[in-house]
C-alpha positions as CSV (number, residue, x, y, z in Angstrom):
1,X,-32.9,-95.7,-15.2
2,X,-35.3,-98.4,-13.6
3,X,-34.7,-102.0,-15.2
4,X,-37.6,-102.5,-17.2
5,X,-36.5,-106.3,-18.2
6,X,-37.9,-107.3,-14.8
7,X,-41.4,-106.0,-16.0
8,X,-44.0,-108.2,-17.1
9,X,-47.4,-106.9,-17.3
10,X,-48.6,-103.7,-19.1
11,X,-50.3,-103.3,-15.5
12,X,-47.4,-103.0,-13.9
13,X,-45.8,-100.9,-15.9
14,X,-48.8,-98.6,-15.5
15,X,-49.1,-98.8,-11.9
16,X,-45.4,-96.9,-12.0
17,X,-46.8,-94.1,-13.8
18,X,-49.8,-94.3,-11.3
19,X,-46.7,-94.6,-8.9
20,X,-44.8,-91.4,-10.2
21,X,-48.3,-89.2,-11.2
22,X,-49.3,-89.5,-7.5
23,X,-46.0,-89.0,-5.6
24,X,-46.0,-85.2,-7.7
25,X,-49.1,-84.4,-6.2
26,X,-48.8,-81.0,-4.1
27,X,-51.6,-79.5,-2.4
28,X,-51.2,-75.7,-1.6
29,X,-54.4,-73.9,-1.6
30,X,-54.3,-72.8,1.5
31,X,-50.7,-71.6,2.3
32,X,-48.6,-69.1,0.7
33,X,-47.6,-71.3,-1.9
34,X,-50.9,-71.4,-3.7
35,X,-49.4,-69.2,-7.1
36,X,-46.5,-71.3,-7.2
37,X,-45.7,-72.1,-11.0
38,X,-43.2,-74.8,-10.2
39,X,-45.5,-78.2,-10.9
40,X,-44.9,-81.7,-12.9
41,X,-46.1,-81.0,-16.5
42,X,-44.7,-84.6,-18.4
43,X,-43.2,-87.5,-17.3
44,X,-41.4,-89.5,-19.8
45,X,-40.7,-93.3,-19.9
46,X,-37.5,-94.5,-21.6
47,X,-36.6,-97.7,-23.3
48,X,-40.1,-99.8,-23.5
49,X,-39.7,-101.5,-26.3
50,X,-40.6,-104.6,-24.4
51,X,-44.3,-103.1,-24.4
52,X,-46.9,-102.4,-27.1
53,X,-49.2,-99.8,-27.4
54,X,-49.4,-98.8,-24.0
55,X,-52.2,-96.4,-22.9
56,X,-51.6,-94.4,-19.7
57,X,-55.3,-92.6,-20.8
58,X,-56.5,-95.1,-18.1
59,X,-53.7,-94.0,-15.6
60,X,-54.5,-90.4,-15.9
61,X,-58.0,-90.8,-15.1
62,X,-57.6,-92.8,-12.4
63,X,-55.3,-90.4,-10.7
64,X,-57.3,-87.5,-11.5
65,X,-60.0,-89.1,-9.4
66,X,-57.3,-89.7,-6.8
67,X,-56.5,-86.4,-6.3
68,X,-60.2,-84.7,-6.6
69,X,-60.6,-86.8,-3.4
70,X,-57.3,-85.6,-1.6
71,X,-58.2,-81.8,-2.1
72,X,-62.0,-82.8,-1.2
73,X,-60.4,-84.6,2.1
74,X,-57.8,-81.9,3.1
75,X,-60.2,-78.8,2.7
76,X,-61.4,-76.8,5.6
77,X,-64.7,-77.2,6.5
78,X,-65.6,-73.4,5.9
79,X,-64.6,-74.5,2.5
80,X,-65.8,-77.9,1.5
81,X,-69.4,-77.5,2.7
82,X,-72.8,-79.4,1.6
83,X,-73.2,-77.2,-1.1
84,X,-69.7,-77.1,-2.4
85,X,-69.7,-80.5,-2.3
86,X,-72.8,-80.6,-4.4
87,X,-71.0,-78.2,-6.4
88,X,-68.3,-80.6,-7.1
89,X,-70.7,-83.3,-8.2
90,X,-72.3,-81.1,-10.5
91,X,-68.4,-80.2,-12.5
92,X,-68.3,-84.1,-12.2
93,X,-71.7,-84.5,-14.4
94,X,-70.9,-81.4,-16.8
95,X,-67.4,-82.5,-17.6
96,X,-68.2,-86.3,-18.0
97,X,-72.2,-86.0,-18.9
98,X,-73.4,-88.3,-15.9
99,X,-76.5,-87.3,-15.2
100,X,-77.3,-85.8,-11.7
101,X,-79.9,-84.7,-9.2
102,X,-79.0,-82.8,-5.9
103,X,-82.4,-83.4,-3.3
104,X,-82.7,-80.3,-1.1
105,X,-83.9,-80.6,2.2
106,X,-87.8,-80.5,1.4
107,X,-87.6,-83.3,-1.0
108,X,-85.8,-85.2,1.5
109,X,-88.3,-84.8,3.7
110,X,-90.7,-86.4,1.0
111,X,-88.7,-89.3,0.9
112,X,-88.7,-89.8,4.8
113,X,-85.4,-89.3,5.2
114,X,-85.3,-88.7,9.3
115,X,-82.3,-90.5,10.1
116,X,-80.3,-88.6,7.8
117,X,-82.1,-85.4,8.2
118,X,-81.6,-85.7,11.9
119,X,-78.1,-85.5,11.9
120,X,-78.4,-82.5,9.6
121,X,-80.5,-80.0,12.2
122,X,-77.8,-78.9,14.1
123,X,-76.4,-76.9,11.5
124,X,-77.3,-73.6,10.1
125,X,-76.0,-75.4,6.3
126,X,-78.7,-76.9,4.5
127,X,-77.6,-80.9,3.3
128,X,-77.5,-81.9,0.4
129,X,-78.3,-85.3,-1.5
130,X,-76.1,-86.4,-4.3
131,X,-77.1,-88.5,-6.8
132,X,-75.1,-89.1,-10.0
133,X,-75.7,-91.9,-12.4
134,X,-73.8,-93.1,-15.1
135,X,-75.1,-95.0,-18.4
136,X,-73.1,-96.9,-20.3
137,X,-74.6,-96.3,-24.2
138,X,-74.6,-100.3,-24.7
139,X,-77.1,-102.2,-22.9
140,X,-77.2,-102.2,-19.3
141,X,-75.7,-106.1,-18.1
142,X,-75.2,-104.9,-14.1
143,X,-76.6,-102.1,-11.7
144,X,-73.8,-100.5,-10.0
145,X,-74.3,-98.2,-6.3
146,X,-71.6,-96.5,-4.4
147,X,-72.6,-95.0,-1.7
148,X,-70.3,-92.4,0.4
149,X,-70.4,-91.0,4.2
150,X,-70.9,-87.4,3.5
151,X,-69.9,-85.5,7.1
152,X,-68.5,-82.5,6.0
153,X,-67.9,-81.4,9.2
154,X,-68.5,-83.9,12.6
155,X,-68.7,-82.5,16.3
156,X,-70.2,-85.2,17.9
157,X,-73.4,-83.4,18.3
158,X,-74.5,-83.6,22.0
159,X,-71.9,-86.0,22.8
160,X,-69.1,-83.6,22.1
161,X,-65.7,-84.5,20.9
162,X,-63.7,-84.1,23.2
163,X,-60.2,-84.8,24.7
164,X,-58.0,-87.1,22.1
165,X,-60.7,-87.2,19.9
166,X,-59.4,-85.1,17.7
167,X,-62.1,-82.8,16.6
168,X,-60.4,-80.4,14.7
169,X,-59.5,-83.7,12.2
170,X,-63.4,-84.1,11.7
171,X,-63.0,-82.6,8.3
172,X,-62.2,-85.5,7.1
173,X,-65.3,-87.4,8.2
174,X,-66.5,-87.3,4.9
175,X,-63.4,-89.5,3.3
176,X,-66.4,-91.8,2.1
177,X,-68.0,-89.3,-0.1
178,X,-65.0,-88.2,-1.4
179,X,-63.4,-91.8,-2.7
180,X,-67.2,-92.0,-4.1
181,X,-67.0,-88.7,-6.1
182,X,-63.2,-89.4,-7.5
183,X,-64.4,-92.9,-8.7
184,X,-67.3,-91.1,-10.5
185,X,-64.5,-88.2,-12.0
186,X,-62.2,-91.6,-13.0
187,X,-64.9,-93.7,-14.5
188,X,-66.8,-90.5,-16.1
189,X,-63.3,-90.6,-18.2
190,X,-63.2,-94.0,-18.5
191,X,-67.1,-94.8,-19.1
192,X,-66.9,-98.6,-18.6
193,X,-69.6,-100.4,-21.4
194,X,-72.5,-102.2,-19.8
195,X,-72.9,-100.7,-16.6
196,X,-75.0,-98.3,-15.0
197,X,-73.4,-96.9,-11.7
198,X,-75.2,-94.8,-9.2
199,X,-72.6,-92.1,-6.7
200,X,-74.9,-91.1,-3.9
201,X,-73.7,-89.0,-1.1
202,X,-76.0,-87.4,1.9
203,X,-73.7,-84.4,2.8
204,X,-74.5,-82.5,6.0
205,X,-72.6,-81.7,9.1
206,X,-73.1,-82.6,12.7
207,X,-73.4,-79.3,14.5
208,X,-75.2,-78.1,17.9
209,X,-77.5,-75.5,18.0
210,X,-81.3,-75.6,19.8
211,X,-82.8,-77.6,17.3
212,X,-79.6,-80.5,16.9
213,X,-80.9,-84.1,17.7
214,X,-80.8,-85.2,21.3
215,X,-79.6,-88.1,23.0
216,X,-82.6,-90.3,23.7
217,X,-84.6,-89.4,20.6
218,X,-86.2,-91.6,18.6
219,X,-86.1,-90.9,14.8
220,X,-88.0,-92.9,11.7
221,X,-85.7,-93.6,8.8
222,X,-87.1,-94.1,5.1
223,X,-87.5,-97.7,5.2
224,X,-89.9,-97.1,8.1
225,X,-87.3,-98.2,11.1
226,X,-87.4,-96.9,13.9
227,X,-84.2,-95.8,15.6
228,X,-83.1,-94.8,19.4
229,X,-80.1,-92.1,19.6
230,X,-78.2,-93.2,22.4
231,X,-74.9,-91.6,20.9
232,X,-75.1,-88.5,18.9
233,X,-71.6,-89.0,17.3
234,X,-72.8,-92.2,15.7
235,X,-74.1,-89.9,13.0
236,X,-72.3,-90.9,10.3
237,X,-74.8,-94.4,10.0
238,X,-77.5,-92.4,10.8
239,X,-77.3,-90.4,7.1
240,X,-76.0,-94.0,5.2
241,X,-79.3,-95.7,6.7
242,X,-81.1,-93.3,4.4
243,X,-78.6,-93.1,1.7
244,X,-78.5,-97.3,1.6
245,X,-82.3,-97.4,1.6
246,X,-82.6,-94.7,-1.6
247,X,-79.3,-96.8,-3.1
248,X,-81.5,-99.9,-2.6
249,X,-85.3,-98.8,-4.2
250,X,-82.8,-98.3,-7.1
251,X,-82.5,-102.0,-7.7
252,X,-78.9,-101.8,-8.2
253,X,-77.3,-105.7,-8.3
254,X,-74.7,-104.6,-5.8
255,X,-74.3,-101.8,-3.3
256,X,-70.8,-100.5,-1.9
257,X,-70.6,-97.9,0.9
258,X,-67.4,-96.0,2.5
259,X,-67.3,-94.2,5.8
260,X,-65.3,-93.1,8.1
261,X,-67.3,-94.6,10.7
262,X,-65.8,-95.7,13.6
263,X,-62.8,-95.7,15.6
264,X,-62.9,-99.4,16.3
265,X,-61.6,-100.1,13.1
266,X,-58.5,-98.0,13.9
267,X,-57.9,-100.0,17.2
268,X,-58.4,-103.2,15.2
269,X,-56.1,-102.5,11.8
270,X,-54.6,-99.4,12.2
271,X,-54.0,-97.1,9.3
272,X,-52.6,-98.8,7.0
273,X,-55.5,-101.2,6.3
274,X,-59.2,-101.0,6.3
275,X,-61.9,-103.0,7.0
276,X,-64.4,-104.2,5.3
277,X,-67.6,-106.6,5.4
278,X,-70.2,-108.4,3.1
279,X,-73.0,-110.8,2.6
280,X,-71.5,-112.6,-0.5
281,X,-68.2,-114.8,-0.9
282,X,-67.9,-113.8,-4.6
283,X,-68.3,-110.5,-3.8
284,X,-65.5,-110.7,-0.9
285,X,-63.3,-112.0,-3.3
286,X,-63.2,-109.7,-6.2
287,X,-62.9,-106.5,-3.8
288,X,-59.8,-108.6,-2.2
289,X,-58.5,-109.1,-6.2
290,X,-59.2,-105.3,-6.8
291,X,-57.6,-103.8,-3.6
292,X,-54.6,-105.9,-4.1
293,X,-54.4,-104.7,-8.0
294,X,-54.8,-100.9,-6.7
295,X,-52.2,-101.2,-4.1
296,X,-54.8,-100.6,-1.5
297,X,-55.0,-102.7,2.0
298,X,-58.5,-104.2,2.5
299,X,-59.2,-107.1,5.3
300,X,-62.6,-109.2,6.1
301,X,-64.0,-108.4,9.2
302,X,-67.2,-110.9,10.4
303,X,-70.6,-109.6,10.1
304,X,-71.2,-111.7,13.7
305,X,-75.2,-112.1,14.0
306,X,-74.5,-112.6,17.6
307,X,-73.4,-109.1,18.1
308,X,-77.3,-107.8,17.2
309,X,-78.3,-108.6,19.8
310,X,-76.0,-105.0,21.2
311,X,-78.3,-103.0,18.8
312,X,-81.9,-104.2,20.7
313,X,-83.8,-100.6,22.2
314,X,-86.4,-101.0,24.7
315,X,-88.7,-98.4,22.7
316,X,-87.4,-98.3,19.3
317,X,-86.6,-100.5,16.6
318,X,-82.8,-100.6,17.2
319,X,-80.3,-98.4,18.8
320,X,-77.5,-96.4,16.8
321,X,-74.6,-97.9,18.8
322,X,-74.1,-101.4,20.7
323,X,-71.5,-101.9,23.0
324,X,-68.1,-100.8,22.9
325,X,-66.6,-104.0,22.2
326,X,-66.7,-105.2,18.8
327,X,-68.0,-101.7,17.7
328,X,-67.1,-101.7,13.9
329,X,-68.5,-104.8,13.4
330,X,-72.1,-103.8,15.2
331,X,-71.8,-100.4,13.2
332,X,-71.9,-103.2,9.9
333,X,-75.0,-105.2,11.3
334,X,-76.9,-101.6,11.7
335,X,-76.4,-100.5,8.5
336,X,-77.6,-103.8,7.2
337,X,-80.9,-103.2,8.2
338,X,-81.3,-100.7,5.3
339,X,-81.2,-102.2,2.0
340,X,-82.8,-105.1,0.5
341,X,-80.9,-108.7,1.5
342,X,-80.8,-110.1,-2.1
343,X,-78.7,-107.1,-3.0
344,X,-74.5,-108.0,-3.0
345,X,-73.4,-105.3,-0.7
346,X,-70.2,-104.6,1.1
347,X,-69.4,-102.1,3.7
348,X,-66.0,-100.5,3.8
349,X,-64.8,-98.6,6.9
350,X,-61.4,-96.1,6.0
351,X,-61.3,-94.4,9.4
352,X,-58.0,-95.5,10.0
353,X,-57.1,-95.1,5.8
354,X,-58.3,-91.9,4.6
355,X,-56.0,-89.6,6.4
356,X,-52.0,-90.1,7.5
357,X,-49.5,-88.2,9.7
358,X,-46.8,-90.2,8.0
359,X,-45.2,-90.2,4.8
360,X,-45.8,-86.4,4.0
361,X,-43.5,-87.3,1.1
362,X,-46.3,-89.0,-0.7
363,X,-49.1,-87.6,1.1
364,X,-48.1,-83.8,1.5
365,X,-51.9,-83.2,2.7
366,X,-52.3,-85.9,4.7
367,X,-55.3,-86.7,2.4
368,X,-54.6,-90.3,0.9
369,X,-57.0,-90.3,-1.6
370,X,-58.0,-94.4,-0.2
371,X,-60.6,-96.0,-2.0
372,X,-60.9,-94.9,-5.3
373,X,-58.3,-97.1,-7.0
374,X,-60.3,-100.2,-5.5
375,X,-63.7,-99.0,-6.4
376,X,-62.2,-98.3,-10.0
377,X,-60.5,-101.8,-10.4
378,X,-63.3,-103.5,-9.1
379,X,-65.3,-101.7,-11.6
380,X,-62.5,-102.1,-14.5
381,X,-62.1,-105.7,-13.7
382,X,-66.1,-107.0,-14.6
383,X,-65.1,-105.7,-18.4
């Protein structure tokens, strides 16, 4: 029996039954195990006397979020495509009533959206562009958008992954999207007063066929920029440019986006923490005060102006890659070209977060779940 007396917070005491939720998570869709009837039903504190009217309602749908995102992670991608993913959204809206609206290709199209569609022609699987909002019934006193890399499946296009790179991981290039959606489950259940918060997610996948972008092409996003392919594997910018330009004609107060976006953030934290960047202090602050609450590791890494310079094309507006060196932090100064500057955003890369080979006693998928318990405490924590 744990020691409650050296409790002090109701939060803390929550957190263990976060703690204990999570740790009893088992993923077996996929193996022989699937029709196995031996799962956690209750778990039952003892002796809490200390504590009054504790709700774990909070708890509950916080990990419920967590876990939509591990099974979205860990799925095959002959399973978790565009359209399932769209799929999922939808069960988010119809369960929580958010409202939602999935753009097919043609009305992305409208919109402008070449950077993102680019990406999307090498596959023979239509994208699909989530967008799910949540009202609060009170009046509205902040806009809200989170914004999620949606790669359900990444080859590298033209410039192949190959070698250590790991391709048959790429699944999980669309970690972003999922932390997204499983903050929208979570605070669909919650339904925080006085916000509106828009989920947005531009799922394709990054395929080769005849018609898949080229190196060397030059592509329009839907602000009207201009952009030179010198890499196509950074692809997962090229659909975020679009998706933080829609986020941004929203008039939101404050943008957040997640992606697995580049390995350089792996070299530079590893996997236990992620990066993250952003052009306000306050807003630095309270995401550092929310990852810390959630148990999630989340370091500042400089958005260094200098390092534009690495984007500059000779025909084009910009370049999708700069130079190796510094390489998360020039992936940060791209996408900042794509939403309005007196918009609070903050960019948060979990390529070295969203997925483990270590501690298959918590993560038994591999599928971490990273980001949704800081997205929903930084959202909890403006009540």
């Amino acid at each position: 029996m744990f020691p409650w007396e050296l409790i002090n917070s109701q939060e803390e005491i929550q957190s263990f039954g976060e703690s204990a939720r999570l740790s009893a998570y088992k993923d077996n869709r996929f193996n022989s195990k699937r029709d196995d009837k031996k799962v956690l039903k209750e778990i039952e504190f003892l002796n809490l006397n200390k504590f009054k009217n504790i709700n774990f309602n909070e708890t509950e749908y916080i990990c419920e979020g967590v876990e939509l995102a591990r099974r979205l992670v860990a799925a095959p991608p002959n399973s978790l495509t565009p359209l399932e993913m769209s799929r999922q959204a939808s069960k988010i809206a119809k369960d929580h009533g958010l409202e939602i609206k999935i753009l097919e290709k043609n009305e992305c199209e409208d919109l402008g959206m070449g950077a993102y569609l680019a990406v999307a022609k090498g596959s023979d699987l239509e994208p699909k562009f989530i967008h799910l909002t949540l009202k609060s019934k009170s009046p509205v006193k902040e806009k809200i958008a989170l914004v999620g890399k949606g790669l359900t499946f990444d080859s590298g296009g033209y410039n192949l992954k190959v070698g250590a790179s790991q391709i048959e991981m790429m699944k999980y290039d669309m970690g972003g999207s999922a932390a997204v959606l499983g903050a929208a489950k979570a605070l669909g259940a919650i339904k925080p007063d006085g916000l509106e918060i828009h989920f947005i997610v531009a799922a394709c996948e990054n395929m080769i066929n005849g018609s898949a972008v080229h190196p060397g092409d030059v592509i329009k996003a839907s602000n009207g920029k201009t952009i030179e392919i010198n890499n196509t594997d950074a692809e997962g910018r090229l659909t975020l440019a679009d998706a933080l330009t829609y986020a941004s004609n929203l008039k939101p107060d404050s943008i957040i986006d997640l992606a697995t976006l580049t390995g350089a953030i792996v070299v530079a934290l590893g996997n236990d923490v992620a990066g993250f960047w952003t052009n306000n202090n306050m807003m630095a602050k309270d995401l550092k005060t929310a990852s810390s609450q959630a148990g999630e590791e989340l370091w500042q890494m400089p958005l260094q102006k200098s390092y534009k310079d690495g984007l500059k094309s000779h025909i084009a507006d910009m370049k999708n890659t700069g130079p190796r060196a510094g390489g998360s932090i020039t992936a940060a100064l791209f996408l900042e070209e794509f939403f309005d500057k007196n918009i609070n955003w903050a960019h948060i890369d979990i390529a070295g977060t969203c997925w483990t080979d270590k501690n298959k006693g918590i993560h038994p998928s591999g599928a971490t779940g990273y980001g949704v318990k800081t997205l929903v405490q930084w959202i909890k924590n403006k009540r």
